[in-house]
C-alpha positions as CSV (number, residue, x, y, z in Angstrom):
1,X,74.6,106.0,110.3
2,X,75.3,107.8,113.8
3,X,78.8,108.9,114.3
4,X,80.7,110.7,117.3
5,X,84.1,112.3,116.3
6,X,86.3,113.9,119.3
7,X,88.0,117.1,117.7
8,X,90.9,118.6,119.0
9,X,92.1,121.4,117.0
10,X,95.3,121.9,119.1
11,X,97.6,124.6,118.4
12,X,99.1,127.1,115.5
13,X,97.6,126.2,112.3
14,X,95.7,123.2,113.9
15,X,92.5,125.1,114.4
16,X,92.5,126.5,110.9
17,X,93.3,123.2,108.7
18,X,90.7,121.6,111.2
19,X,88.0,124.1,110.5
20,X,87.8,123.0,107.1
21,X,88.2,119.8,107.5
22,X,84.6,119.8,109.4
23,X,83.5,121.6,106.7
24,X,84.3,118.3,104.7
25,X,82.5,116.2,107.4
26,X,79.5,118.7,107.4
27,X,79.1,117.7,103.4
28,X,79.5,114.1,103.6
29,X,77.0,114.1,106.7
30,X,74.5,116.4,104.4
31,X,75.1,114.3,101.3
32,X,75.0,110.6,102.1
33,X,72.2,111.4,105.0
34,X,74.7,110.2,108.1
35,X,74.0,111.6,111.4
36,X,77.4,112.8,112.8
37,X,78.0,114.4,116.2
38,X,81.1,116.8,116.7
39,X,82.6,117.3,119.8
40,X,85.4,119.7,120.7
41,X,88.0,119.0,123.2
42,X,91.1,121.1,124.1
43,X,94.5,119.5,124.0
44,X,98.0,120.4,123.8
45,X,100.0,123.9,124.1
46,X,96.5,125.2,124.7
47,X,95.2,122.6,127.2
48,X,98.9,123.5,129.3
49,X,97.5,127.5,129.7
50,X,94.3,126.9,130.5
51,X,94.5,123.3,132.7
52,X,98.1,122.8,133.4
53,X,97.6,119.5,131.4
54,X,98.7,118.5,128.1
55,X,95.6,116.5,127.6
56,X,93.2,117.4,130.0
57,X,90.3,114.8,132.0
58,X,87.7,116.4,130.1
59,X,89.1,115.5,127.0
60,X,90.4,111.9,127.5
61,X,87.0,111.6,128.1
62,X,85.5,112.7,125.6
63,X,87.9,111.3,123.4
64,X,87.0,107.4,125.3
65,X,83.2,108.5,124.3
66,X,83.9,109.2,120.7
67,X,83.8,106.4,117.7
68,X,86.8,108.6,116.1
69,X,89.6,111.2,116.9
70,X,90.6,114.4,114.8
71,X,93.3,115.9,116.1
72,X,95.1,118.8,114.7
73,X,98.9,119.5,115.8
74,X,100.0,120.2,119.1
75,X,103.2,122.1,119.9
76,X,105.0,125.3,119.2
77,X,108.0,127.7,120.9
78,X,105.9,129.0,123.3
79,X,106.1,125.2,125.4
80,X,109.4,124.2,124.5
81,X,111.3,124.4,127.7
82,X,108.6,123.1,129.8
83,X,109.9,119.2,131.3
84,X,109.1,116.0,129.3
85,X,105.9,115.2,131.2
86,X,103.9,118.7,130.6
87,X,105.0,119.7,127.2
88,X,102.3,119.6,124.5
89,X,103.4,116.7,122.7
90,X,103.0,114.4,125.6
91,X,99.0,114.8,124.9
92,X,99.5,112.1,121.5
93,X,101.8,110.0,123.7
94,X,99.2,109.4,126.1
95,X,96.6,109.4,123.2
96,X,98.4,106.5,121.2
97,X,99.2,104.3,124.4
98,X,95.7,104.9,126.2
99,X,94.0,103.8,123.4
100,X,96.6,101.3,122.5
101,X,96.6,102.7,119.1
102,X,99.8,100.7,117.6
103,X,99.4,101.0,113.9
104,X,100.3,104.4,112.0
105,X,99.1,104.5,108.5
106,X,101.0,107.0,106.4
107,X,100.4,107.3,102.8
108,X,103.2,108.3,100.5
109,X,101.6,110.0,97.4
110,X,103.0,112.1,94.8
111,X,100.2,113.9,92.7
112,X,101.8,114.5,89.3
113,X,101.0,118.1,89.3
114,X,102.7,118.4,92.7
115,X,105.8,117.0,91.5
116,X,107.4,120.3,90.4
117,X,106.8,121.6,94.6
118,X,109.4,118.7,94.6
119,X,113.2,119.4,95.5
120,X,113.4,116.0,93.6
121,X,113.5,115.4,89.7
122,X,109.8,114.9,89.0
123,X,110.8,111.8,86.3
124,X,111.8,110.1,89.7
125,X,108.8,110.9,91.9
126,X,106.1,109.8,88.8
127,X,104.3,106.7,89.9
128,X,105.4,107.3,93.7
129,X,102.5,105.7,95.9
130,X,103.8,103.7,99.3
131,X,102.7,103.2,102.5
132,X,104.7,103.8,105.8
133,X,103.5,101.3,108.6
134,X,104.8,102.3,112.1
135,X,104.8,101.0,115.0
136,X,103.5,103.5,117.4
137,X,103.3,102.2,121.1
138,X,106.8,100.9,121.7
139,X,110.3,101.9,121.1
140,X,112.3,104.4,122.4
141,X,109.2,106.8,122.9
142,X,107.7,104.8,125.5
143,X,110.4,102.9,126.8
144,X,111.1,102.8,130.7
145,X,113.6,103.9,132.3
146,X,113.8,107.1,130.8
147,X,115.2,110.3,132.8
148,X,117.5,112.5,133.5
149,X,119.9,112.0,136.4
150,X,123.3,113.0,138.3
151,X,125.8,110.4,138.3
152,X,129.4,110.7,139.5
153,X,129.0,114.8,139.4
154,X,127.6,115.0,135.5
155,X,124.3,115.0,134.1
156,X,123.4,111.9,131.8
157,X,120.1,110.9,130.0
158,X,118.6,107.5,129.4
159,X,116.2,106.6,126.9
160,X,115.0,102.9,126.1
161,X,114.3,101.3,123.3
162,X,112.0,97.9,123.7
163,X,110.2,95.6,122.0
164,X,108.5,92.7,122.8
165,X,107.4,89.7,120.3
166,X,103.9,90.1,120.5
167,X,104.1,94.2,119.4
168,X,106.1,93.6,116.6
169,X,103.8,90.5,115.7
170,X,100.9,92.6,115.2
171,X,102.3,95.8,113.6
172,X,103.6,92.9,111.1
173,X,100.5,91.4,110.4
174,X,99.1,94.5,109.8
175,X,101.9,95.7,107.2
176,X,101.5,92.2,105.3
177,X,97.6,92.4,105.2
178,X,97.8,96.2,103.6
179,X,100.1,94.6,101.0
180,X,97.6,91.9,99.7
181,X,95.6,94.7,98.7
182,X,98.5,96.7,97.4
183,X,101.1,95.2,95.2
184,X,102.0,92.8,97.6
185,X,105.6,94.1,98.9
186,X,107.0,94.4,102.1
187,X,109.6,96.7,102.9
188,X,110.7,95.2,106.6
189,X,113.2,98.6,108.2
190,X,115.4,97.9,111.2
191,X,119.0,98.3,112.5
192,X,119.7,94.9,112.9
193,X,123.6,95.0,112.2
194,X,123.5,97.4,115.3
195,X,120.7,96.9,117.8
196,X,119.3,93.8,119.5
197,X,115.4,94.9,119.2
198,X,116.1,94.9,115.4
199,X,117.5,91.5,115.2
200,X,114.4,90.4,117.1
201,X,112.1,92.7,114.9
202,X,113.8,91.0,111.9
203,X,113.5,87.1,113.1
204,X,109.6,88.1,114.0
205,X,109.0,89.4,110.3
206,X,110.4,86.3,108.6
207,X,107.9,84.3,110.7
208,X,104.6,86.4,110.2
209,X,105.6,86.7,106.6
210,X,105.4,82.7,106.1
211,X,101.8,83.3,106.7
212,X,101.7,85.6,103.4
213,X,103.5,83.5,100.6
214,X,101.9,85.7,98.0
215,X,103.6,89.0,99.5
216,X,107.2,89.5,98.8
217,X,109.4,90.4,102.3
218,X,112.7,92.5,102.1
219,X,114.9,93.6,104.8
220,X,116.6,96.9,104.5
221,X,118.7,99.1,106.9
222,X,116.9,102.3,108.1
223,X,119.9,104.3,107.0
224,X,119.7,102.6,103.3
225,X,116.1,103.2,103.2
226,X,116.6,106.7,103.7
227,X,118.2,107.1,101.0
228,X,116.8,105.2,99.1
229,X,113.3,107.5,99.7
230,X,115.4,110.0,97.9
231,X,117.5,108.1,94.8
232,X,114.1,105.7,94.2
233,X,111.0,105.8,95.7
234,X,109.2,103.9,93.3
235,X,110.3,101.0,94.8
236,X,108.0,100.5,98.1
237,X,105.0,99.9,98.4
238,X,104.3,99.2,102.3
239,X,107.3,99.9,104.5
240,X,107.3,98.1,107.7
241,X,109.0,99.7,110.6
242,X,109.3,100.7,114.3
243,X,108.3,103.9,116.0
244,X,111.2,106.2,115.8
245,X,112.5,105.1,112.5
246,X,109.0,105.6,111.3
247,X,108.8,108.7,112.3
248,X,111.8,110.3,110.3
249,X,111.4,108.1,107.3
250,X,107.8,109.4,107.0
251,X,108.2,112.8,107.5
252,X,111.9,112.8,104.9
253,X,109.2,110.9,102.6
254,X,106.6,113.6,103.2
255,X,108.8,116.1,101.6
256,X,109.6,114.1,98.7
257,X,106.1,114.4,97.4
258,X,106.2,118.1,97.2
259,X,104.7,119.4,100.8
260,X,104.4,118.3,103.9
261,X,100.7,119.9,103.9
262,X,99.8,116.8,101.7
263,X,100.3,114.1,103.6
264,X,97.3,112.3,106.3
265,X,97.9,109.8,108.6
266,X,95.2,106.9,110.9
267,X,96.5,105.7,114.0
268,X,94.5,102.5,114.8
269,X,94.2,99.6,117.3
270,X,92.7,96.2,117.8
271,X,89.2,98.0,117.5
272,X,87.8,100.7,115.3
273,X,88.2,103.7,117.1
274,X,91.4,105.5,115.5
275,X,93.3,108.7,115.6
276,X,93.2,110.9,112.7
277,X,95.5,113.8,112.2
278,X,97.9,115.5,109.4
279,X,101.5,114.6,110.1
280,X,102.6,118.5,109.9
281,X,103.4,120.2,113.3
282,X,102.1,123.8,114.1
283,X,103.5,126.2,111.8
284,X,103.4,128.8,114.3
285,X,105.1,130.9,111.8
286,X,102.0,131.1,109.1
287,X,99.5,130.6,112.3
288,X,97.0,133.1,111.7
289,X,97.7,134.1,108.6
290,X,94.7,132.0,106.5
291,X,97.8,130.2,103.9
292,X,98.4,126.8,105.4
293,X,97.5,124.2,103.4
294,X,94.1,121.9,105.0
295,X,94.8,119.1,102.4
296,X,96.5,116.5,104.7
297,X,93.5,117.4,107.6
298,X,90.8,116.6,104.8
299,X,92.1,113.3,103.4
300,X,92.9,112.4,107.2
301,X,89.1,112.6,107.7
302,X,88.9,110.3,104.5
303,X,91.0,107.7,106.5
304,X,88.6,107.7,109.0
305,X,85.6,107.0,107.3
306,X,87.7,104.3,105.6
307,X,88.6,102.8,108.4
308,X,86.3,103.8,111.7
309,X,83.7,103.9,110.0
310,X,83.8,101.0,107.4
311,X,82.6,104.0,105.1
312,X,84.5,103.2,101.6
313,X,82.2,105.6,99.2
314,X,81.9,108.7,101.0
315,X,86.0,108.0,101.8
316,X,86.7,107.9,98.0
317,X,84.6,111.3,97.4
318,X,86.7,113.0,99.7
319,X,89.7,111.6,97.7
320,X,88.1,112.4,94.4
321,X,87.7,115.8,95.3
322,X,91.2,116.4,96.5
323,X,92.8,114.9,93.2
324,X,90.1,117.5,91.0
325,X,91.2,120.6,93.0
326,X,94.7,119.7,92.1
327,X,94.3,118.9,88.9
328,X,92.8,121.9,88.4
329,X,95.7,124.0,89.4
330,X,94.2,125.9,93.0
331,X,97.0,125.4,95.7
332,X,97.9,127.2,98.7
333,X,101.0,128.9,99.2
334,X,103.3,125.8,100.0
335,X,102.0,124.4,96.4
336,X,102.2,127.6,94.4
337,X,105.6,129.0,94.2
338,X,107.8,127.7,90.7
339,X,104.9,124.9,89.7
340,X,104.1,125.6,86.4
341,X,100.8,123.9,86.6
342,X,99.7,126.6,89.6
343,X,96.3,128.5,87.9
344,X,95.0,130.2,90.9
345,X,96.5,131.2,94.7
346,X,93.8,130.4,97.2
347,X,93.8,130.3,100.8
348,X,92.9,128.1,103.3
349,X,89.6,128.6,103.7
350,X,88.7,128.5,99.9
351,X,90.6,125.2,99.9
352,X,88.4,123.7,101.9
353,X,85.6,125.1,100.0
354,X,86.4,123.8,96.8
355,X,86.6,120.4,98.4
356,X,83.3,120.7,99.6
357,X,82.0,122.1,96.2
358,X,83.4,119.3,94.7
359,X,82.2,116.8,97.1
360,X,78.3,118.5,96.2
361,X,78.7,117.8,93.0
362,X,79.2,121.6,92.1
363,X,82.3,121.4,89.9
């Protein structure tokens, strides 16, 4: 099979978690005979020094000419006072809505020996494997008008949340069909005692789910939900929800499981070209330094050859590999500290070796 994959390494510790994550690509390519083309784009914080441009005309199109999209993180201090338009994060703004990418898969799972990483009892985090679906293209992120303007003498700030049927249709449909393969559950999020897009959210729901009678539908407040995340996770299995509530729930559920260096993430659309990135942001403080952990990059690049690639075998070796590394005890510094099953420190750059060592067939 011939593959093209856009990279964009991005900024602080993107580079380095994406480094080894094309070692990972490299081994798959070498071992199942595929014929995969890389090709590196700059985008973000780094894209703003050298082009003025968050996400640059040379990139978008090489991104449009790629089957797939690895992206790293984007961001850091250095960019943060810069208007709305030109900071770094804009670059996956345009990236989602360009490619009409309205789907955000996030896995939720806690790895038994992980559990003790955990600020939360591990006897309540065993068995903890859910899926966030969010809605990525609508909301209050891309909502219009949205500014910042004078009125009567004093500053104010609008932001717009909107939804129309048809977005919440699909981004349903989608939850419900990931749930026939799962354990059938829908977790349906919204404000809907509060907001009007919620009650519309909520009606839409009900009527996609009467299409899926074998998948049980539950409505839950986003504020309940959040804690519930915390008192008993064991309940979901796919959460359903929109863009901005989807993007604190997953990131307060990426903590539960022990480190936010764990967790991947697929943005997809109608067709098969998708996004793939860790849901971690820079690190700008461990940037550098050879410790972050490239976990959430590698089984990001399992996603896509999941789901871009319709590649199920060399997607479950990458899997496989990550749960052996584990199990054997080798984390990186976010894993390490206080777990008692912790054997060996390793750094970034061995963690991505072992994966690929594993991947060979060498351990």
């Amino acid at each position: 099979m011939k593959l093209k994959i856009a990279v964009l390494p991005g900024d602080g510790i993107g580079p380095e978690v994406v480094k080894q994550a094309i070692k990972v690509i490299k081994t798959i390519e070498k071992k199942y005979g595929h014929k995969i083309e890389l090709l590196e784009g700059i985008v973000g914080g780094e894209a703003i020094d050298k082009y003025g441009d968050p996400l640059p005309d040379e990139t978008w199109k090489l991104c449009e000419e790629s089957d797939a999209i690895l992206l790293g993180a984007v961001g850091g201090p250095k960019w943060d006072n810069l208007p709305g338009e030109k900071r770094p994060e804009k670059a996956l703004l345009k990236l989602r809505g360009g490619f009409n990418l309205f789907a955000n898969i996030r896995p939720i799972k806690v790895f038994e020996k992980l559990s003790f990483s955990s600020t939360i009892k591990p006897e309540v985090l065993k068995g903890v494997d859910f899926v966030i679906v969010r809605e990525l293209t609508g909301g209050l992120y891309f909502g219009k008008p949205k500014e910042i303007r004078v009125e009567n003498g004093e500053e104010m700030a609008i932001d717009t949340m909107t939804y129309k049927a048809s977005e919440i249709k699909r981004i349903a449909h989608v939850a419900f069909k990931m749930a026939q393969k799962r354990n059938k559950k829908v977790t349906s999020v919204d404000k809907a005692n509060i907001l009007e897009c919620s009650r519309l959210w909520r009606k839409i729901v009900d009527e996609v789910s009467k299409e899926y009678m074998d998948v049980n539908l539950e409505h839950m407040y986003v504020d309940n939900c959040a804690m519930q995340i915390v008192r008993n996770p064991k309940q979901f299995d796919v959460i359903l929800t929109e863009n901005t509530f989807g993007d604190i729930l997953s990131d307060e559920a990426a903590v539960i499981t022990g480190s936010i260096g764990m967790l991947p993430s697929a943005s997809l659309g109608e067709g098969t070209k998708g996004l793939y990135e860790p849901i971690h942001g820079t690190a700008p403080d461990i940037a550098g330094k050879n410790i972050a952990n490239p976990l959430a990059t590698i089984l990001s690049v399992a996603m896509m050859f999941r789901y871009s690639f319709d590649l199920e075998k060399e997607a479950k070796d990458i899997e496989n590999a990550v749960d052996k590394v584990i199990d054997s005890g080798y984390f990186t510094q976010d894993l390490f500290t206080g777990n008692p099953y912790a054997k060996q420190l390793v750094s970034t750059e061995e963690m991505g070796d072992l994966v690929c060592k594993i991947i060979e067939g060498g351990a």
